[in-house]
C-alpha positions as CSV (number, residue, x, y, z in Angstrom):
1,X,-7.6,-5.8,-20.6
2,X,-6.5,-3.1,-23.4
3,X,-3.0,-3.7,-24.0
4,X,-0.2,-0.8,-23.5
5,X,0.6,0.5,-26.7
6,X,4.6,0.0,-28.0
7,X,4.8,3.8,-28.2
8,X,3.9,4.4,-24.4
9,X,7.4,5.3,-22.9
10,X,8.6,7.4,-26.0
11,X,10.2,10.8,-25.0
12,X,9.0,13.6,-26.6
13,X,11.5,14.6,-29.9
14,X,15.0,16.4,-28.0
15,X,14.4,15.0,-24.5
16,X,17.7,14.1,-22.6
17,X,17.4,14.6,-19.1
18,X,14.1,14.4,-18.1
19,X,13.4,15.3,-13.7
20,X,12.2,12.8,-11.9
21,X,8.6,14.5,-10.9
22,X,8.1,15.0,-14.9
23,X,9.5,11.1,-15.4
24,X,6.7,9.9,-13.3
25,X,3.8,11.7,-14.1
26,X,4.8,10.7,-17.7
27,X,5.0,6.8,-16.6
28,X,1.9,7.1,-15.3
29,X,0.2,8.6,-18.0
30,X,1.1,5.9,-20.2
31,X,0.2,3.0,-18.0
32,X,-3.2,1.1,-17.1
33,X,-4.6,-2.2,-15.5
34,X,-3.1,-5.5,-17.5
35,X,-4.7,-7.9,-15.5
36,X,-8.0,-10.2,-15.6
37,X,-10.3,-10.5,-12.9
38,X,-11.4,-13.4,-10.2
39,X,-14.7,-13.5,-9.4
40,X,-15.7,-13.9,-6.2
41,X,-12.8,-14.7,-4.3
42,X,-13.7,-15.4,-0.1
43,X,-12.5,-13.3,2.8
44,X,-10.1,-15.7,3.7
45,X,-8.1,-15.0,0.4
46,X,-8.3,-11.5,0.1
47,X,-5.2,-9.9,2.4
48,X,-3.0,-8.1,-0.2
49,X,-5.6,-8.6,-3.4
50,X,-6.5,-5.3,-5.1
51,X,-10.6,-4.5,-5.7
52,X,-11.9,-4.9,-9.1
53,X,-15.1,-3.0,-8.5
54,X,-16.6,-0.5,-6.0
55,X,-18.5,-2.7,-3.5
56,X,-21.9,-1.3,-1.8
57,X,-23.0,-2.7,1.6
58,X,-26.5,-4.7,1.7
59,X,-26.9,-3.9,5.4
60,X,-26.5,-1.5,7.9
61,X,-23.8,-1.1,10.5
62,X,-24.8,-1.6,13.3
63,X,-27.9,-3.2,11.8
64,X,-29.8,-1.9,14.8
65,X,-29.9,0.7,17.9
66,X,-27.5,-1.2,20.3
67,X,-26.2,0.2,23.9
68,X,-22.9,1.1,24.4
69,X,-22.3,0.2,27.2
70,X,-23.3,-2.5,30.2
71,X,-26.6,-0.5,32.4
72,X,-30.1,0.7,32.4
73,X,-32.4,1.4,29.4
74,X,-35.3,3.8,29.8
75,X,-37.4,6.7,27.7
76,X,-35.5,10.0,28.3
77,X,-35.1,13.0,28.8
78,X,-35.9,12.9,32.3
79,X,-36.9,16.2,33.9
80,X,-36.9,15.3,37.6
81,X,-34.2,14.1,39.4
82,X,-33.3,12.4,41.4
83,X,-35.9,9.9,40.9
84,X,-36.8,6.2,40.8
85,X,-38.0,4.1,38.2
86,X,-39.3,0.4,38.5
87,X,-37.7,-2.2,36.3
88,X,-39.3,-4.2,34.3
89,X,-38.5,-8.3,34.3
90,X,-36.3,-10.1,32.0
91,X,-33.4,-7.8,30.7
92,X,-31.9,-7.6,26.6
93,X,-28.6,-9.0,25.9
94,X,-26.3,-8.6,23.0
95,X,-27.5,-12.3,21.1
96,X,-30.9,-12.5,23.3
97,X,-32.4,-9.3,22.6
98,X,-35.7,-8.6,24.9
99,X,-38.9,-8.5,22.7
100,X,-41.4,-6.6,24.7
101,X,-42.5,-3.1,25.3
102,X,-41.1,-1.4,27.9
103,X,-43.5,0.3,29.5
104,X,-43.9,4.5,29.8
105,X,-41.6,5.3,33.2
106,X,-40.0,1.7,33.7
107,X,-36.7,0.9,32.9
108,X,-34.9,-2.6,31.8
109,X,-31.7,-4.2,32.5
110,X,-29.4,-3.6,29.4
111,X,-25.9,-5.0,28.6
112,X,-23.5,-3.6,25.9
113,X,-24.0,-4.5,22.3
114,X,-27.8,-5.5,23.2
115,X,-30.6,-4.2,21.0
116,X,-32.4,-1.4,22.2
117,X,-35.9,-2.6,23.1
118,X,-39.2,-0.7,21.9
119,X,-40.2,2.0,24.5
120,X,-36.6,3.4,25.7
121,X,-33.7,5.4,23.8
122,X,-31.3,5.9,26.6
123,X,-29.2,4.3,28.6
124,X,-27.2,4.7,32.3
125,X,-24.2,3.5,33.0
126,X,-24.5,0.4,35.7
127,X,-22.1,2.6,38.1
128,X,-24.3,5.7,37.7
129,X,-27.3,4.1,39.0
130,X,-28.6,2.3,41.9
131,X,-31.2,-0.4,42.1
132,X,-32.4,-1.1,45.2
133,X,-36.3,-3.5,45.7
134,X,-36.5,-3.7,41.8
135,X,-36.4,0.3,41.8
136,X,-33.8,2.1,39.7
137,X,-32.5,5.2,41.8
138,X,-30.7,8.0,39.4
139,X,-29.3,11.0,41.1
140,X,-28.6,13.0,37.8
141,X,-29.7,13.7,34.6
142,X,-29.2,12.4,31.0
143,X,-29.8,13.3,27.1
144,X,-31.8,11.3,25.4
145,X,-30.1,9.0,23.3
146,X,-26.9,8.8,25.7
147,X,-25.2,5.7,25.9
148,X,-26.6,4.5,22.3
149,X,-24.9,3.2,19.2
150,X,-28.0,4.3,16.4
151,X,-28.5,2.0,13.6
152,X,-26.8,2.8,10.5
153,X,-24.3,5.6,12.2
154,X,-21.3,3.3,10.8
155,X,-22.3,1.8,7.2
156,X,-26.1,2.7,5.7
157,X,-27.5,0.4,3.2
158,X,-26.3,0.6,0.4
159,X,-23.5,2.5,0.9
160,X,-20.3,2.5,-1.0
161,X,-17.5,0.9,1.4
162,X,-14.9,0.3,-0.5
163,X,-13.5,1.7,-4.0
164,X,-12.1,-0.7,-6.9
165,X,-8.4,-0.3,-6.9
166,X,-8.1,-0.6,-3.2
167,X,-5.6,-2.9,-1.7
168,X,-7.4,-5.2,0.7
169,X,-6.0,-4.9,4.0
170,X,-7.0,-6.6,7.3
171,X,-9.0,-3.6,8.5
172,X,-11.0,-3.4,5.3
173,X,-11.7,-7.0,5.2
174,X,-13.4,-6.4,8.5
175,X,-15.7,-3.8,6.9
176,X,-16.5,-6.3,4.2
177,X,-17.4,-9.0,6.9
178,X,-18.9,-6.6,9.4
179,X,-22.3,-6.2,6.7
180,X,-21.6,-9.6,5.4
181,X,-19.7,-9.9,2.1
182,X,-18.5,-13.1,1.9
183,X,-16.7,-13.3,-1.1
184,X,-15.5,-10.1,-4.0
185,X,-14.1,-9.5,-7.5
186,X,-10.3,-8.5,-7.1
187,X,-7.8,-8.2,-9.8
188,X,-5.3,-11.3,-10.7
189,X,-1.9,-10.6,-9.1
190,X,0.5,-9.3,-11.4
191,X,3.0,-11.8,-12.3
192,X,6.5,-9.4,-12.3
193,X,9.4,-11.3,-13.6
194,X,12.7,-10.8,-12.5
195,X,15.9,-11.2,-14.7
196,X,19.6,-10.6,-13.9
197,X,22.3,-10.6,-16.1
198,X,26.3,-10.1,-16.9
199,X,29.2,-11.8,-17.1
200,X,31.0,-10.9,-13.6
201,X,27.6,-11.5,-11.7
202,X,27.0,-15.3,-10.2
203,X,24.2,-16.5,-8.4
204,X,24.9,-17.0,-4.7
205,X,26.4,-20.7,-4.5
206,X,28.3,-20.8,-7.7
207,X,32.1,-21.1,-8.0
208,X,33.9,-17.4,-8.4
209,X,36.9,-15.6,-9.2
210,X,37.9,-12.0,-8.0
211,X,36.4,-10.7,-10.9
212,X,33.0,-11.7,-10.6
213,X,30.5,-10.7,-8.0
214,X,27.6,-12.8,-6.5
215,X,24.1,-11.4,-7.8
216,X,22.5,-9.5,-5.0
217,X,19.8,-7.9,-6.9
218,X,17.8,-11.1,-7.9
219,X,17.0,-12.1,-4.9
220,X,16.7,-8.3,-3.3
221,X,14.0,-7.6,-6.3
222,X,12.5,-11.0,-5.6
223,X,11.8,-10.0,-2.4
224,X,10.4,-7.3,-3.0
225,X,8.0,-7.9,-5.9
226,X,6.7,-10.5,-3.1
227,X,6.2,-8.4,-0.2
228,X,4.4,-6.2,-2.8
229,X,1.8,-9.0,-3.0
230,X,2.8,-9.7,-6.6
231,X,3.3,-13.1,-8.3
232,X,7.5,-13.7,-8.7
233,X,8.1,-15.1,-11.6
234,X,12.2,-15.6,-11.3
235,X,13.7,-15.3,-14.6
236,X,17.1,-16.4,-13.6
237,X,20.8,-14.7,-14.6
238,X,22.2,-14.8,-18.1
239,X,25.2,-13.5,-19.8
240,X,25.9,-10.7,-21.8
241,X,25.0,-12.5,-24.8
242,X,22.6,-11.1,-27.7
243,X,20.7,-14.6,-27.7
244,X,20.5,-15.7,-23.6
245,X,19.0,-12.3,-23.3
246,X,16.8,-12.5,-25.8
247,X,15.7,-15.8,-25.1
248,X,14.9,-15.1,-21.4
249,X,13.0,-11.9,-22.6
250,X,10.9,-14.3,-24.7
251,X,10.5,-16.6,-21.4
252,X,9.3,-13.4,-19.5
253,X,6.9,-11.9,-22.2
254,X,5.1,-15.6,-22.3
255,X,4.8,-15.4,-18.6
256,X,4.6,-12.2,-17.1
257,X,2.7,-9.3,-16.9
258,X,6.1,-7.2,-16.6
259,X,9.2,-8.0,-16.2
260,X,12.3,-6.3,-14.2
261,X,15.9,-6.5,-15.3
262,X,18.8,-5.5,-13.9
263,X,22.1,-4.2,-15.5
264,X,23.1,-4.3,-19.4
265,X,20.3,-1.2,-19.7
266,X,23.4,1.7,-20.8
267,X,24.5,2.4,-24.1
268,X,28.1,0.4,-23.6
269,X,29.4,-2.3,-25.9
270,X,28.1,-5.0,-23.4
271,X,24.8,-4.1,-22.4
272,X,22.2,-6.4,-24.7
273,X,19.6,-5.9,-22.7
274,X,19.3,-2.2,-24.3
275,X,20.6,-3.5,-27.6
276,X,18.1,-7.0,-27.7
277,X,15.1,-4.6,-26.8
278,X,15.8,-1.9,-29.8
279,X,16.6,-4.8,-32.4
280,X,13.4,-7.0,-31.0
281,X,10.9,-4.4,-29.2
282,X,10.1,-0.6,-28.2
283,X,12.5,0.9,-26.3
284,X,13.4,4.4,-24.7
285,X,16.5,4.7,-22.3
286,X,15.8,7.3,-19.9
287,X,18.1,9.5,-18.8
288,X,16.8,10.5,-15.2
289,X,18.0,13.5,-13.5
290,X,18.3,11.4,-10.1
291,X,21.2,10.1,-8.4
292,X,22.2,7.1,-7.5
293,X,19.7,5.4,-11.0
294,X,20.3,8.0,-14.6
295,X,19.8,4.9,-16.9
296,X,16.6,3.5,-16.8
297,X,15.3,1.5,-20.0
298,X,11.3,1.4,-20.1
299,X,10.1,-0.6,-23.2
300,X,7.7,-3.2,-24.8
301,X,9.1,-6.7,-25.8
302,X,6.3,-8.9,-27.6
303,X,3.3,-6.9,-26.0
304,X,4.8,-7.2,-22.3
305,X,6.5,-4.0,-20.5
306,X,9.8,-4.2,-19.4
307,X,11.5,-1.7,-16.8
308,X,15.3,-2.0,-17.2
309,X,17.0,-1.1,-13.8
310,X,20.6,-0.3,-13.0
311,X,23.1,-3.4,-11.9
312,X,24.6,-1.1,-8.8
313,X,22.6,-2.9,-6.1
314,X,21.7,0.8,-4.5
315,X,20.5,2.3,-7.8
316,X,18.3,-0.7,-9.1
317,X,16.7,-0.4,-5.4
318,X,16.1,3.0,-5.5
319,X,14.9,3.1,-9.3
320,X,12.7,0.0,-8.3
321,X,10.9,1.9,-5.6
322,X,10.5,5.1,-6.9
323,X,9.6,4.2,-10.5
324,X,8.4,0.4,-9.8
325,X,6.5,0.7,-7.3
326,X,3.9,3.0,-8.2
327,X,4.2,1.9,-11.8
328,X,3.4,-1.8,-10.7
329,X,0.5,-0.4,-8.6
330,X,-1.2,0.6,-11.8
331,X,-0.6,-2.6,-13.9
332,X,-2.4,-4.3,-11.3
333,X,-5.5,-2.6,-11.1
334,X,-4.2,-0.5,-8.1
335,X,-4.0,3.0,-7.8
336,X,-0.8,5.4,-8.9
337,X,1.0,6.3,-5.4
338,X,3.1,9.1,-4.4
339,X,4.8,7.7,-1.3
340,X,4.4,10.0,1.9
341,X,7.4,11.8,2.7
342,X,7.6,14.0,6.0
343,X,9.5,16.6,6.9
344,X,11.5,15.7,9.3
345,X,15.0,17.7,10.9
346,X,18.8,16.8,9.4
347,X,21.3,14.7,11.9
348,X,23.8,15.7,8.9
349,X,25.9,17.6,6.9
350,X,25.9,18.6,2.8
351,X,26.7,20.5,-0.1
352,X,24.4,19.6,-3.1
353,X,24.8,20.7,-6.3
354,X,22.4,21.5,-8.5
355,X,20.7,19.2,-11.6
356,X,19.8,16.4,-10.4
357,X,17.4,14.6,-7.7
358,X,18.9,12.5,-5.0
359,X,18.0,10.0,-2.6
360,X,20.0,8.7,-0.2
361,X,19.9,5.8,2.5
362,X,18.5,6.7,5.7
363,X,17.0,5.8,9.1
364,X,15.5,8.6,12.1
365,X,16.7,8.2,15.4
366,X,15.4,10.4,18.2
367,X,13.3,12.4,16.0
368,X,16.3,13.4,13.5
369,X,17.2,11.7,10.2
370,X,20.9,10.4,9.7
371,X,22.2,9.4,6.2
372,X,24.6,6.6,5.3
373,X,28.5,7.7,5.4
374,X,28.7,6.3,1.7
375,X,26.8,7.3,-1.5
376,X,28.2,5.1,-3.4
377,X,25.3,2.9,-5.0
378,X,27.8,-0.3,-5.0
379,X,27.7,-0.3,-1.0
380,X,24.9,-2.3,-0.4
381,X,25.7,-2.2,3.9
382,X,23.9,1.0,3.6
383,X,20.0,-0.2,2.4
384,X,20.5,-3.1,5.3
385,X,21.5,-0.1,7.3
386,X,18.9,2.2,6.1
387,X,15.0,2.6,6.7
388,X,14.3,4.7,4.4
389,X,15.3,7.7,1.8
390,X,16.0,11.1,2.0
391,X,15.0,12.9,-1.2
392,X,16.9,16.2,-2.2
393,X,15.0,18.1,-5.6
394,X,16.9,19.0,-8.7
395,X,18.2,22.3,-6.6
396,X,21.2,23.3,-4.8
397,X,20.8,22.7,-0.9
398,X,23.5,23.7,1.7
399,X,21.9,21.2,4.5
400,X,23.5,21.2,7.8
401,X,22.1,19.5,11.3
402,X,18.3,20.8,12.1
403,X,17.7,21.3,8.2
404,X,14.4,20.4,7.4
405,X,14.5,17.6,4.9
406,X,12.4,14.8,3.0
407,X,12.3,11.6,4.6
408,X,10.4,8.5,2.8
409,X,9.4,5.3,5.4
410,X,9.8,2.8,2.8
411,X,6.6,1.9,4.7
412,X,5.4,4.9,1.8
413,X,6.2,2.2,-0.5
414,X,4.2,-0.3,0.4
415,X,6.7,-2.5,2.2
């Protein structure tokens, strides 16, 4: 694969604030696929893998006319009814079709999924019917065809199924199997590394004093880059320290594809994360006009992309999703998203001001959307709490309850 240029996240020469919409078309202009291909990897290991190529089908689906349902096959239209018809011997059967010709005016037993045999094109439902002495008895009339799954109305030869950059899901492995791929080329899983860092953070187990907090967003981006259906490669917590950080970078950019941090990404005396990537890489600190995330630190360190969250457990999940997400989509072959929001009414109450995006922690219950009492991105109750975000634009909003407002599923994000 081409490698991203160092260059790819620079702003534009007097850029500050830049809006989120105009942040993420300008990530994903700069982005492409970093990752090799397998080659034809079976069905049974394709859930979650993303399509390298388009894949055509060498077989129709269904392969051939079939009957919908259990009853009578016979040559329609018929013009006179009622009427009788005699049936012939023997019957076809979905796996013991009948080989024969039916003869002109006779009609054959038929059960659903069986192939049509020569000589009739429609088909009566057992319950509409009669037979009675080997005679067929129908009361009413039928189109021709009725009753009939045609060859080829699903999949054609030939067809294009499926698109490269589609994430294989268990429906679309069925369509592969239904015309009898086997096996297909899909991307390699993007290997997304995950490193914390700072001194008051401690991963969960260790010793602590009042001043130090455990490390919630390690194992909260862990989990996420795994229910993505991405390869975790966990980078572990370091100190605010010019060389841990660099060294772990260094561990990152020899194993990863890209890697997330989180905290140390600002402009303060101890963030070396910022500092490490603009002595040792490309970096551009992006100011985003979105609350709860602002600093967010996109850069290349030794030919690998890094994406620099916040430490506040609330922003780096929010940052992570809306920026991460889509950009990690991308790197792996996948296609760009823009998660579905819907419109749904407000169980709430608020003043925003205007100048920045916001998203905050939410859930719908009874058809409304209710927010988290807190918007502070320290309070991480509120994304166990929450099922979702609401997303306010750059522009003032006077909300009140039955205000239409944006509501993300962070189904819309893949999880």
């Amino acid at each position: 694969m081409k490698p991203l240029r160092n260059d790819c996240f620079a702003l534009p020469p007097g850029v500050n604030w830049t809006p989120v919409e105009e942040a993420l078309e300008r990530l994903r202009s700069r982005l492409h696929p970093v990752v090799g291909i397998d080659r034809n990897i079976p069905l049974a290991q394709l859930n979650g893998r993303i399509l390298a190529s388009d894949v055509h089908a060498p077989r129709a689906h269904p392969p051939s006319n079939n009957s919908a349902v259990d009853g009578y096959a016979f040559a329609g239209p018929l013009t006179e009814v009622p009427c009788t018809l005699p049936l012939v011997e023997g019957r076809s059967a979905a796996g013991e079709p009948y080989t024969g010709r039916v003869p002109a005016g006779h009609a054959i037993r038929i059960l659903t999924g069986a192939v049509i045999p020569a000589g009739v094109d429609t088909v009566v439902l057992e319950e509409d019917c009669e037979v009675i002495d080997g005679q067929l008895h129908l009361n009413g009339t039928l189109k021709a065809g009725a009753n009939l799954r045609k060859a080829g109305e699903d999949i054609q030869a030939q067809d294009r199924i499926l698109t490269a950059a589609t994430r294989l899901t268990p429906t679309q492995i069925s369509v592969l199997a239904s015309v009898g791929i086997g096996a297909v080329d899909v991307y390699q899983r993007l290997r997304v590394g995950v490193l914390s860092t700072g001194d008051e953070v401690k991963p969960v187990g260790a010793p602590v004093t009042d001043w130090q907090i455990y490390d919630a967003n390690r194992p909260m981006l862990s989990a996420l880059i795994t229910q993505l259906g991405y390869e975790l490669v966990d980078l572990g917590h370091v100190l605010d320290r010019a060389d841990d950080v660099k060294a772990a970078l260094e561990r990152g950019a020899e194993q990863c594809d890209l890697i997330l941090t989180s905290g140390g990404v600002s402009a303060g005396d101890e963030d070396h994360v910022s500092k490490t990537l603009k002595a040792h890489g490309e970096i551009s600190n992006w100011r985003i006009a979105i609350k709860p995330g602002r600093p967010l630190a996109l850069a290349m360190f030794q030919g690998t992309p890094v994406v620099g969250l916040p430490g506040n457990p609330v922003a780096a999940w929010v940052c992570a999703l809306r920026f991460g997400a889509p950009a990690m989509a991308l790197l792996a072959g996948g296609e760009w998203f823009e998660p579905q929001a819907y419109l749904v009414p407000a169980d709430f109450t608020k003043n925003k001001k205007p100048g920045r995006s916001e998203m905050l922690r939410a859930r719908v219950r009874d058809g409304k959307v209710e927010v988290f009492g807190s918007e502070g991105s320290g309070r991480v109750t509120g994304l166990a709490w929450s099922e979702g975000l609401v997303e306010l634009d750059e522009s003032a909003r006077e909300i009140e309850p039955g205000t239409a407002v944006r509501f993300i599923p962070y189904g819309s994000f893949g999880l």
